[in-house]
N, C-alpha and C positions, 0 to 999 in steps of 0.2 A: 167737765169740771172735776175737781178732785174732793174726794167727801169721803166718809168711811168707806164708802164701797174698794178706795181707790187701790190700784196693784201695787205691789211692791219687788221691785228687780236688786239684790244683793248681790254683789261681786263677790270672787272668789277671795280676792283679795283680802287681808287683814284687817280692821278698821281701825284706821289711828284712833286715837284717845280722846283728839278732840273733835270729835265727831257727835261721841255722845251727849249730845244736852240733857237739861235737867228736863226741857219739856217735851215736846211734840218733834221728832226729826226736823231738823232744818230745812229739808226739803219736802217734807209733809206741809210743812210752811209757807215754804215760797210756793207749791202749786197750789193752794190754797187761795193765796195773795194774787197769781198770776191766771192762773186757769191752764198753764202750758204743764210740760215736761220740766220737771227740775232735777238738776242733778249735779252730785258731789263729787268731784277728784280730787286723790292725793295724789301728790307730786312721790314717786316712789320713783328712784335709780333713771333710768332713762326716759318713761312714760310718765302720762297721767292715767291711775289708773282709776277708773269710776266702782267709789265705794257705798254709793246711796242714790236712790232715784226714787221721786214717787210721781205719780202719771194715774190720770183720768182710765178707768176700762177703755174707753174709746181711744186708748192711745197706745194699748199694749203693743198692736203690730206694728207701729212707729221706732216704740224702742227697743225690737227684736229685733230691726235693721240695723243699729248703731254697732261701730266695732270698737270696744275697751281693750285693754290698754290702747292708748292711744302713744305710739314712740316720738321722741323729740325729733326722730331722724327720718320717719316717714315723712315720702311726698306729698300728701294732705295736710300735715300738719300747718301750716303754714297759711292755710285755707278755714279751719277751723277756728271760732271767738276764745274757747280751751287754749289754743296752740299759742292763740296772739296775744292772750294775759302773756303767757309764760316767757312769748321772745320779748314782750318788751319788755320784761324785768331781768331776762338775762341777755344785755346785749353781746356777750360772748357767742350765746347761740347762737343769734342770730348771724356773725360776721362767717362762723363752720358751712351756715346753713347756705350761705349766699354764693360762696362757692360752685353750687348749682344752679340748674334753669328750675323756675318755677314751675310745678304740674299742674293743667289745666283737669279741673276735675270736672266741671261744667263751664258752661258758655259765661259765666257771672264770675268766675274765680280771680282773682287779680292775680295775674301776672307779673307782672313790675313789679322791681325789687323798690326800685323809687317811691313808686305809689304805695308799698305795701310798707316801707317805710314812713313814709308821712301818715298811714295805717296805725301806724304802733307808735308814733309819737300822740296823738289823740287818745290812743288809748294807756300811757302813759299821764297826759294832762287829765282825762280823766274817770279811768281807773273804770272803765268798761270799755270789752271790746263787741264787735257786732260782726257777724257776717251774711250774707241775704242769697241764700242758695249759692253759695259759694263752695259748700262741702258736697251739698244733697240738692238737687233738684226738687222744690216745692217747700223745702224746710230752708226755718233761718234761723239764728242761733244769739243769744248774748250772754258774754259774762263776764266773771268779775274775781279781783283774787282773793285768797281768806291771808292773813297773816297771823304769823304771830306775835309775843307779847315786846317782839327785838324787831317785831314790820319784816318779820323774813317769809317769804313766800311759802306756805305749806299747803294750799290746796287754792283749789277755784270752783267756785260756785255759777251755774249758768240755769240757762231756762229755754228750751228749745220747743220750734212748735209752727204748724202750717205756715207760710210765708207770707197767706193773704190774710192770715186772723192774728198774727204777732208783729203788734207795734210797740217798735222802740221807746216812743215814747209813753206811753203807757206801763212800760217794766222795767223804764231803770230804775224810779222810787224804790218799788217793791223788791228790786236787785239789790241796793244798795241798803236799804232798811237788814234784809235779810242776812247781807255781809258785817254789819256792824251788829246783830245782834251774836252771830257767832264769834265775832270779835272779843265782845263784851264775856261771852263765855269763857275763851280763852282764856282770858286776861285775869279774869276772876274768879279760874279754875287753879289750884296749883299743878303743874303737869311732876 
């Protein structure tokens, strides 16, 4: 669980602006809320690159696996809950991306374009994506996008964490709570 004890992993990366809340890091929050790994990407140039994570001790070595930035054009991407906020909001990507064969990362990856299509309409209708050891063997992933105060995509908020202790439904509330309180900051922040 995540409590004062808990680690904190900072990117090299820049911090957008609206990152900084007035209270508690946003993702101090959501693992708080969740008990898993939370963690913050800005949409920067080609990647998402992760600017905030906060994680239980008992999960440091979990998120010293993980590779940041994360590129629009890698063959994982597409495999990742991060990857598939971002194609379903930019179906441009997605039609670059299809041009290729899907890469099997594990035995759970979807391959089909079809299925991974009807993938990202759901998360589209609504506005979380899931994946279930489809990047990582024994980890599974959800997330969600942040917008700004024009609903234009500037980051994605997710919550990653064992496959057999993270249920979906149990952490879209907490996802989506946590996505409209950074909204609410945005919005009533001047940038």
């Amino acid at each position: 669980m995540c409590s004062a004890r808990a680690c904190w992993s900072w990117a090299c990366a820049p911090r957008p602006s609206w990152t900084c809340a007035r209270r508690r890091p946003p993702t101090s929050r959501t693992c708080s809320r969740t008990g898993e790994i939370a963690w913050l990407g800005a949409l920067s140039g080609s990647a998402i690159t992760l600017v905030d994570s906060a994680y239980g001790a008992n999960r440091a070595a979990d998120v010293r696996r993980r590779g940041w930035p994360m590129d629009r054009y890698s063959p994982a991407f597409q495999a990742t809950a991060g990857g598939r906020v971002l194609l379903a909001n930019e179906p441009g990507l997605l039609e670059r991306l299809r041009a290729r064969p899907v890469r099997a990362l594990t035995r759970h990856t979807t391959t089909s374009w079809t299925r991974l299509t009807a993938t990202l309409e759901s998360v589209r209708d609504t506005g979380i994506a899931t994946e279930h050891q489809e990047c990582t063997l024994g980890f599974s992933c959800m997330a969600t996008g942040l917008r700004d105060q024009n609903s234009n995509l500037i980051g994605i908020l997710g919550v990653t964490g064992h496959t057999i202790t993270l249920s979906s439904q149990r952490l879209v509330q907490p996802l989506r709570n946590a996505a409209r309180d950074i909204t609410r900051t945005l919005t009533d922040t001047p940038m």
